[in-house]
C-alpha positions as CSV (number, residue, x, y, z in Angstrom):
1,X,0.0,0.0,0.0
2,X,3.2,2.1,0.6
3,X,4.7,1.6,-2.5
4,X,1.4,2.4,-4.5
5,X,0.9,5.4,-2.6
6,X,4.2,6.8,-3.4
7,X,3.5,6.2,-7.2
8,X,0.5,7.8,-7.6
9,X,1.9,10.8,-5.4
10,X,4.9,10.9,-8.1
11,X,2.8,11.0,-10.9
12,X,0.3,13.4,-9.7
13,X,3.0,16.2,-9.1
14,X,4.1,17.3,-12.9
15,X,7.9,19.2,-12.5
16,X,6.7,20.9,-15.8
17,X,3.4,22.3,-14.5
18,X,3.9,22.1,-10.5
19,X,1.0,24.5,-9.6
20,X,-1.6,23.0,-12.1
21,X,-4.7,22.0,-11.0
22,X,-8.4,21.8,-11.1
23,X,-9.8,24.3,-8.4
24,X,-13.7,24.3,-7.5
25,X,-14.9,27.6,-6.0
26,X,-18.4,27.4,-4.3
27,X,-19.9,31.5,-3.1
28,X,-22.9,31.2,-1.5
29,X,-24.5,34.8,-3.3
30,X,-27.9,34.7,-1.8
31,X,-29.5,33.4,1.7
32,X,-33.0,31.8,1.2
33,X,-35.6,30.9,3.8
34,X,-34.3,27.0,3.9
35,X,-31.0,27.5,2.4
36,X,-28.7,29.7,-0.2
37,X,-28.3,30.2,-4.1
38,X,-24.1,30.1,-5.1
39,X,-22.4,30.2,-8.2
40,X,-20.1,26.8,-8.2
41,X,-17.4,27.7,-10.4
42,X,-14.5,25.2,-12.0
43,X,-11.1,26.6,-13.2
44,X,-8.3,24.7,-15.1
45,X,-5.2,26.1,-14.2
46,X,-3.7,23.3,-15.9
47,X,-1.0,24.9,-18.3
48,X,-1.5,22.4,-21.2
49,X,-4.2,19.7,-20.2
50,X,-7.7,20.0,-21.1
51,X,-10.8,18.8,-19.6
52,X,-12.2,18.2,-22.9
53,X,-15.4,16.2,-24.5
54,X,-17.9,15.0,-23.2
55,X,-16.7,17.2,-20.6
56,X,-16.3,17.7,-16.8
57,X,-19.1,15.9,-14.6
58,X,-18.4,17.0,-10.9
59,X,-19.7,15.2,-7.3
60,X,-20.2,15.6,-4.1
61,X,-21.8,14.4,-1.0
62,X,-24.3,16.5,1.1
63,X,-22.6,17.4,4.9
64,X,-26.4,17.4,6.2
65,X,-29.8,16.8,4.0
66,X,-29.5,19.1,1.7
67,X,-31.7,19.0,-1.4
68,X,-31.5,21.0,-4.6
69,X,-34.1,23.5,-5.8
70,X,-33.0,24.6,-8.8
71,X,-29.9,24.5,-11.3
72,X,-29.2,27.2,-14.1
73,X,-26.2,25.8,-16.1
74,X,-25.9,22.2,-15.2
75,X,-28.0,19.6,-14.3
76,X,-27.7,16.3,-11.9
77,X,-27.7,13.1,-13.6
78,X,-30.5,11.4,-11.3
79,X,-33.3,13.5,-9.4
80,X,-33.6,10.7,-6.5
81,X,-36.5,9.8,-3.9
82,X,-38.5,13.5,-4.4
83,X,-41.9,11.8,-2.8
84,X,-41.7,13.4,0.4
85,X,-42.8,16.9,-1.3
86,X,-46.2,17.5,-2.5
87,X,-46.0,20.9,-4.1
88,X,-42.7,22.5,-5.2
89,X,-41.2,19.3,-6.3
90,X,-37.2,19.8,-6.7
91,X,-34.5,19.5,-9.0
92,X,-32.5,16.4,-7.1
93,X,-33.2,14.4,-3.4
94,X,-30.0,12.1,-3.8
95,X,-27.7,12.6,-0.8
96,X,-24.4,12.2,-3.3
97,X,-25.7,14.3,-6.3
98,X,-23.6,14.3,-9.8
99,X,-23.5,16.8,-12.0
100,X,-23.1,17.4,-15.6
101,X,-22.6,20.3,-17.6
102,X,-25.7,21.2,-19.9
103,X,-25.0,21.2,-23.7
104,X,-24.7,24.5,-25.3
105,X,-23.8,26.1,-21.9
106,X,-21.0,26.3,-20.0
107,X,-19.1,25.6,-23.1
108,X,-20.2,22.2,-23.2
109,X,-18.1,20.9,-20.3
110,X,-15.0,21.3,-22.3
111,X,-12.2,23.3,-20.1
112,X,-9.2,24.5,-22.4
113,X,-5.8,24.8,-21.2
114,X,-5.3,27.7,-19.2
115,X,-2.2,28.8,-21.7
116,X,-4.2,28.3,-24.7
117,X,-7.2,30.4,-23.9
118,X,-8.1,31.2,-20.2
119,X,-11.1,32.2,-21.5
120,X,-12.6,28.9,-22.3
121,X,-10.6,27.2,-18.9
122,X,-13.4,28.5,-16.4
123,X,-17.4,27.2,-16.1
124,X,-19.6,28.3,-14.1
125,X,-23.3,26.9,-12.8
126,X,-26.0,28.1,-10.3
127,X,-27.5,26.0,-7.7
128,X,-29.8,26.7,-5.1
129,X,-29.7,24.8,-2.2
130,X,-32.2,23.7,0.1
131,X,-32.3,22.2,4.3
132,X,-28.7,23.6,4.5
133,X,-28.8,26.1,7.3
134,X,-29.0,30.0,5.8
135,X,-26.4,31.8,8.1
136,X,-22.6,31.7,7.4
137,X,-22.7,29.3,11.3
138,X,-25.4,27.2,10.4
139,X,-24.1,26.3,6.2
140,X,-22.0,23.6,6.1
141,X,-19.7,22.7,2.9
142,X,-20.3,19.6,0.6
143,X,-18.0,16.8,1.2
144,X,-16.5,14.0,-0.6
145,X,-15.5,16.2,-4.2
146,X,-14.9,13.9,-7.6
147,X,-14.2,15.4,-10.5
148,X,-14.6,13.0,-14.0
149,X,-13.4,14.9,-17.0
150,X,-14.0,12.9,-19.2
151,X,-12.7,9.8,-17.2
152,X,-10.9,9.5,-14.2
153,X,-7.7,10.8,-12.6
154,X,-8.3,13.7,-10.6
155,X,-8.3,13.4,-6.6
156,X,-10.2,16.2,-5.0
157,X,-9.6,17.8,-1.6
158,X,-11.4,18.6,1.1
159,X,-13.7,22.1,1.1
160,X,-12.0,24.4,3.3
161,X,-13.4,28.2,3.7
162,X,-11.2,31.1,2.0
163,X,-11.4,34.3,3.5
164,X,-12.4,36.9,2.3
165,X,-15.1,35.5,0.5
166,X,-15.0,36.5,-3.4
167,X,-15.3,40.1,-4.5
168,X,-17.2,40.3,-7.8
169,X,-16.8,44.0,-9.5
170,X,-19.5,45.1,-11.6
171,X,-19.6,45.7,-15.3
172,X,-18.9,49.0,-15.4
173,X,-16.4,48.8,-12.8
174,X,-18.0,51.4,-9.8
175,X,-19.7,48.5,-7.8
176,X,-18.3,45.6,-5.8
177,X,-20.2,43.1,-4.3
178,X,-19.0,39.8,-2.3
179,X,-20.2,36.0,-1.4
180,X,-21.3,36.0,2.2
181,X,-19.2,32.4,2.0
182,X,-16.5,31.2,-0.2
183,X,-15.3,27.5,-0.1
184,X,-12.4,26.6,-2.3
185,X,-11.9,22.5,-3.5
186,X,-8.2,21.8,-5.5
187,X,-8.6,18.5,-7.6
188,X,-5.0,17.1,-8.5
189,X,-4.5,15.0,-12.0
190,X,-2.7,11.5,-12.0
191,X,-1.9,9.9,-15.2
192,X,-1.3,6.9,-13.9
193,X,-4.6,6.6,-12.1
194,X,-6.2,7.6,-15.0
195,X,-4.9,5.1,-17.2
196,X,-2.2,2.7,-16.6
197,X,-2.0,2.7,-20.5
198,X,0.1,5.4,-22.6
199,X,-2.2,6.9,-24.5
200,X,0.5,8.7,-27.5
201,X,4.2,7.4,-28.4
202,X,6.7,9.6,-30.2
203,X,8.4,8.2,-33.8
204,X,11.8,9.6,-35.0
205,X,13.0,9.8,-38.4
206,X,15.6,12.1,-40.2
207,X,17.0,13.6,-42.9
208,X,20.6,11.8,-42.9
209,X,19.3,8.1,-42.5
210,X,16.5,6.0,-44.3
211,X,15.4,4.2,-40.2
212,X,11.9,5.5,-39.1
213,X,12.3,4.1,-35.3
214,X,8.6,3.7,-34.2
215,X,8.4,2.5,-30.3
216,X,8.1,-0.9,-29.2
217,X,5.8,-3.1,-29.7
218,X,2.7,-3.2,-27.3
219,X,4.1,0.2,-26.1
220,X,0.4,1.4,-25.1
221,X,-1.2,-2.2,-25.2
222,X,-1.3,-5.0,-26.6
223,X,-4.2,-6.7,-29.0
224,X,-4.7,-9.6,-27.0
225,X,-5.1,-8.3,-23.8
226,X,-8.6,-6.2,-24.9
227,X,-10.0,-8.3,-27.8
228,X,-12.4,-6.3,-29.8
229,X,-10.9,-2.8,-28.6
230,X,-9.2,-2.0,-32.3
231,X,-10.4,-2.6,-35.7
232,X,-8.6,-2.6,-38.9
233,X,-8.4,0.3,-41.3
234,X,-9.6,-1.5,-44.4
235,X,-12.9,-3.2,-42.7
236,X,-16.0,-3.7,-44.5
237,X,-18.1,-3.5,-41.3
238,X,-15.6,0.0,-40.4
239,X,-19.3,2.5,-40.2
240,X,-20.7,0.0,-38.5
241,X,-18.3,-0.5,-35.7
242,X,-17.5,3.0,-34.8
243,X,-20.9,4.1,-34.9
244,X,-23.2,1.0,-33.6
245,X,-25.9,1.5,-31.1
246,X,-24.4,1.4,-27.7
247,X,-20.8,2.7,-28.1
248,X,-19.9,4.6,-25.6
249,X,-18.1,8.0,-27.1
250,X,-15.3,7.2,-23.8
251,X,-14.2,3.7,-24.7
252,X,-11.2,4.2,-27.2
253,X,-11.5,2.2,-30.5
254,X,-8.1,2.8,-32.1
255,X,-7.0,1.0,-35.4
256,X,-5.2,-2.2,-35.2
257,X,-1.3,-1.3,-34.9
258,X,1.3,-3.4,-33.2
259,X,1.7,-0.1,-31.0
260,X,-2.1,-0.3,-30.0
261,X,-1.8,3.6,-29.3
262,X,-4.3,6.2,-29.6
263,X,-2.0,9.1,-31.3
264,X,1.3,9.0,-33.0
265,X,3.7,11.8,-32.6
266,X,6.5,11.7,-35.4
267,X,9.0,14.0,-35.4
268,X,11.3,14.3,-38.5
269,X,14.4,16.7,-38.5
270,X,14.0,17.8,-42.1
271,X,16.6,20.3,-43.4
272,X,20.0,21.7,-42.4
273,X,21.6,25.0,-43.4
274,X,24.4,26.7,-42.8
275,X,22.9,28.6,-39.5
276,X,19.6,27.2,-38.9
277,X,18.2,23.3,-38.7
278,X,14.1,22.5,-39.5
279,X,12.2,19.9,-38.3
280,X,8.9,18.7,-39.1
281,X,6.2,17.9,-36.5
282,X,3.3,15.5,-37.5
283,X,0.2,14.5,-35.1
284,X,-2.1,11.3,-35.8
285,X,-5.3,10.5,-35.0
286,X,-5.7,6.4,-34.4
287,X,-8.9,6.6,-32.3
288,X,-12.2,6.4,-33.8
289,X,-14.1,7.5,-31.4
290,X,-12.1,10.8,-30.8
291,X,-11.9,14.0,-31.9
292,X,-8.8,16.1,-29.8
293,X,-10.2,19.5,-29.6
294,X,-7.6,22.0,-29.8
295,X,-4.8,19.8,-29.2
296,X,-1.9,20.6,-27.8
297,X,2.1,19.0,-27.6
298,X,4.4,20.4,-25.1
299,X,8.3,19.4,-26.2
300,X,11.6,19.1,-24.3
301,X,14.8,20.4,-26.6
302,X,17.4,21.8,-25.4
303,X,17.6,24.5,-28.9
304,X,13.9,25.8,-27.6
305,X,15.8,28.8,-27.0
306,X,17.1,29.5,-30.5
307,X,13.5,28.6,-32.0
308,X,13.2,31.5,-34.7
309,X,9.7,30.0,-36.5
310,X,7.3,28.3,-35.8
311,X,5.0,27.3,-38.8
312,X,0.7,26.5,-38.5
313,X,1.4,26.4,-34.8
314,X,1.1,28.5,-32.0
315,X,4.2,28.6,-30.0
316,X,5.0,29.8,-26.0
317,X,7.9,28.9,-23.7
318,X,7.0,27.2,-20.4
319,X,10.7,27.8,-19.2
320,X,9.4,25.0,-15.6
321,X,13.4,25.6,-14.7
322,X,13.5,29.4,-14.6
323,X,15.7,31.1,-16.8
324,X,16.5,27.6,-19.0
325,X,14.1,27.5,-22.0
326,X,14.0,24.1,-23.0
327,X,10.5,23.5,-23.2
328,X,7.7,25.0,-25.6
329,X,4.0,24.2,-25.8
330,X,2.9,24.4,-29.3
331,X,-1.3,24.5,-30.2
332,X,-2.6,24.4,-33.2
333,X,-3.8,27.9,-35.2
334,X,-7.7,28.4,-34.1
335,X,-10.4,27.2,-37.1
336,X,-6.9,26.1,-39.0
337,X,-5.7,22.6,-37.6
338,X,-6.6,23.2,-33.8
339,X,-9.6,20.2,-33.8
340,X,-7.6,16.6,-35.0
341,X,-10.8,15.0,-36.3
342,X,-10.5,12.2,-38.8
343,X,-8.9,9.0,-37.7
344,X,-5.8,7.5,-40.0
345,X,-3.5,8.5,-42.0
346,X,-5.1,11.3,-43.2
347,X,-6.4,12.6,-39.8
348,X,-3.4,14.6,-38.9
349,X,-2.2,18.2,-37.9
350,X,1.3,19.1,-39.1
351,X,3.9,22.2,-38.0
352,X,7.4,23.3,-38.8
353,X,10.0,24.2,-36.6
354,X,12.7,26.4,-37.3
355,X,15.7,27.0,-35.0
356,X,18.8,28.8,-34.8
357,X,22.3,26.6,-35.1
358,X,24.2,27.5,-31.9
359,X,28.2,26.6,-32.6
360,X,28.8,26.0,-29.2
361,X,25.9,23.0,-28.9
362,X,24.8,22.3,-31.8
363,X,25.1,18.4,-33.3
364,X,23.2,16.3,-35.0
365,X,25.7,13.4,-33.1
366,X,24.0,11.0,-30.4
367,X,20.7,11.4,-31.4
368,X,20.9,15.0,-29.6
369,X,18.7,16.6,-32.5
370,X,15.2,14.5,-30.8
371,X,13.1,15.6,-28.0
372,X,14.0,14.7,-24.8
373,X,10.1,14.3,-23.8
374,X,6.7,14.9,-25.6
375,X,3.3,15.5,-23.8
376,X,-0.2,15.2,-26.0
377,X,-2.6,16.7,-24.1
378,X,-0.8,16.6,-20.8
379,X,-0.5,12.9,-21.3
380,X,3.6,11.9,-21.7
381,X,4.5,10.3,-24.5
382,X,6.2,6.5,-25.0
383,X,9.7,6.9,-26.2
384,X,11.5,5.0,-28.6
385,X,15.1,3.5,-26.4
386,X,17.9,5.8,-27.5
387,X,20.2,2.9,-28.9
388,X,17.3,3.1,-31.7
389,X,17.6,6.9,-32.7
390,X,18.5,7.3,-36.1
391,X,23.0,7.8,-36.2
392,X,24.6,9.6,-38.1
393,X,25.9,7.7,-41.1
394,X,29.5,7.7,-39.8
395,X,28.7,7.5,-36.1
396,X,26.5,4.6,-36.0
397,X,26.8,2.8,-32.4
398,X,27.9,-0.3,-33.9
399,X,30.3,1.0,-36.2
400,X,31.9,3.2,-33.1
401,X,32.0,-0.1,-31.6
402,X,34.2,-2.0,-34.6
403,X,37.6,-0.7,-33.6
404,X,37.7,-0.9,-30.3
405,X,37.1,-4.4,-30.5
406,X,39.0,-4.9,-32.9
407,X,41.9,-3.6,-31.6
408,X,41.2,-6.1,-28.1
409,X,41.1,-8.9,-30.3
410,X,44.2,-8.2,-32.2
411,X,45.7,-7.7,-28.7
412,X,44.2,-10.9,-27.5
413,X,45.9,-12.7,-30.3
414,X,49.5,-11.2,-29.8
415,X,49.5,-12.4,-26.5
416,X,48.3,-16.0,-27.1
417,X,51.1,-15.9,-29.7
418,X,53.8,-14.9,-27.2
């Protein structure tokens, strides 16, 4: 139980985005005779990971018997036991209500990054609340937070009371007003809780040699271990399969690859010239039953800081170290190639990166012209082993090896002699 502990712990702390998270604000605006009305509000301060479709669906579990009047912006998936009232009948009874987003609002549950458009990373929905106490010593906070978005992998906190309370300002800025009671909830992401699969690997490939190193076999999963969970390209019964009655949207179908992984990241160092170096960025779409809304790769090079271009991308430096910049986030250009739709070969977004030769660092030796590590959507990305990066023609690892062991050998033989 130790040792598991300490692995999700690991996982759940990202040394490239330490203070992202998922943070639930709950203001209580307005008192009511039974209860209160607040505005629950959910912010992604995640730097490049999405909550994205079908969206967020958030839970909790009532501290006393609260019931729920009304919602504007979100509804609970199941009203419960309402028979006790005989008039005003309300929105949900259940004890542990869950609640979804409502389409067309709250930007369909779908929370961007908050470095691609902060905008689009916050939701908000009202609730009014019912048998709850209606003084700031008599309210008590929901317990028992879960956030699904869309599967799992977050781990919520406990409520805990922030003061002050929130300060809205007015439109036109002359009036501020403020929640009689602000609780605050901080929901951390795990990868490896939410999937103990990869879900993206990373191909290399290069000007200077004809190897395209694709990762290892089975490096998200393996066929045999989920029969029926991929489908080959060329099928017939294709239509059918993807879109059949009772497919859930979550459930990845991906095509048939010895890989078995959802998105293919290949990254091809194209072109040298005398003072700059291009490579060529290409995202695949495998799954069938996904479409990555404005997806996003975050990259580890050490030349990030000589990038000069960037090409059909957006581009910003995360710089996690401080004053090192050897990590950029790159998105695609909005209504351009930020939405990888169609599944295959021909589902794809593509960029060009152009960067600066620095004389003191720059190689294409040792494989030093890769990425170090590649995130899709805030998932990391399966590497190929770096004995498999594509060598320099003259500076093969085998070849470096010949004369060396040559040179034992003869040795060896020289001394047998004697």
């Amino acid at each position: 139980m130790t040792i598991f502990s300490l692995i999700v712990s690991a996982e759940a702390y990202d040394p490239l985005d330490p203070t992202g998270n998922i943070t639930i604000k709950w203001d209580v605006m307005q008192w009511t005779s039974d209860g209160y009305v607040a505005v629950v509000s959910i912010y992604n301060y995640h730097k490049y990971r999405h909550i994205q479709a079908p969206g967020w669906n958030l839970g909790w579990v009532w501290a006393k018997k609260e019931i729920i009047w009304t919602m504007v912006g979100g509804q609970t998936t199941e009203q419960g036991d309402c028979s006790q009232f005989k008039g005003n009948i309300p929105h949900c009874c259940k004890r542990d209500p869950y609640n979804m987003q409502v389409a067309n609002c709250c930007k369909g549950g779908v929370l961007n990054s908050w470095v691609q458009d902060p905008v689009s990373a916050v939701a908000s929905f009202q609730i009014s609340v019912g048998r709850s106490g209606s003084t700031n010593y008599t309210v008590k906070a929901p317990l028992n937070f879960t956030l699904k978005g869309p599967g799992p992998g977050y781990s919520c906190g406990a409520a805990h009371v922030v003061k002050p309370p929130t300060k809205f300002i007015s439109q036109d800025g002359r009036r501020t007003t403020q929640a009689h009671v602000t609780w605050n909830v901080t929901c951390t992401y795990s990868q490896f809780v939410a999937q103990r699969a990869p879900t993206c690997y990373v191909s290399l490939s290069s000007f200077y040699n004809e190897t395209i190193v694709n990762c290892p076999k089975c490096s998200c999963d393996c066929q045999n271990t989920r029969p029926g969970s991929c489908v080959e390209g060329n099928s017939p019964f294709l239509v059918s399969v993807v879109n059949g009655p009772g497919k859930s949207s979550m459930a990845p179908l991906v095509q048939c690859t010895p890989h078995m992984c959802p998105i293919r990241v290949h990254w091809h160092v194209k072109l040298t010239y005398r003072e700059y170096w291009r490579v060529k960025i290409t995202v695949t779409n495998w799954n069938y039953r996904m479409n990555y809304s404005q997806c996003n790769l975050v990259v580890q090079h050490p030349n990030f800081d000589k990038v000069t271009t960037i090409f059909s991308f957006n581009y910003k430096p995360l710089n996690p170290y401080g004053v090192i910049n050897d990590t950029g986030m790159l998105w695609g250009i909005k209504y351009y190639n930020d939405l990888l739709m169609v599944t295959g070969p021909d589902g794809n977004v593509q960029s060009e990166l152009l960067f600066r030769k620095d004389p003191s660092t720059f190689t294409f030796e040792k494989g030093w012209a890769f990425p170090r590590r590649i995130y899709f959507n805030g998932d990391s990305c399966v590497m190929p082993p770096p004995d498999a990066y594509p060598w320099l023609p003259n500076s093969s690892p085998v070849s470096s090896l010949v004369l060396p062991i040559a040179i034992w050998m003869a040795m060896l033989f020289l001394r047998l002699r004697m």
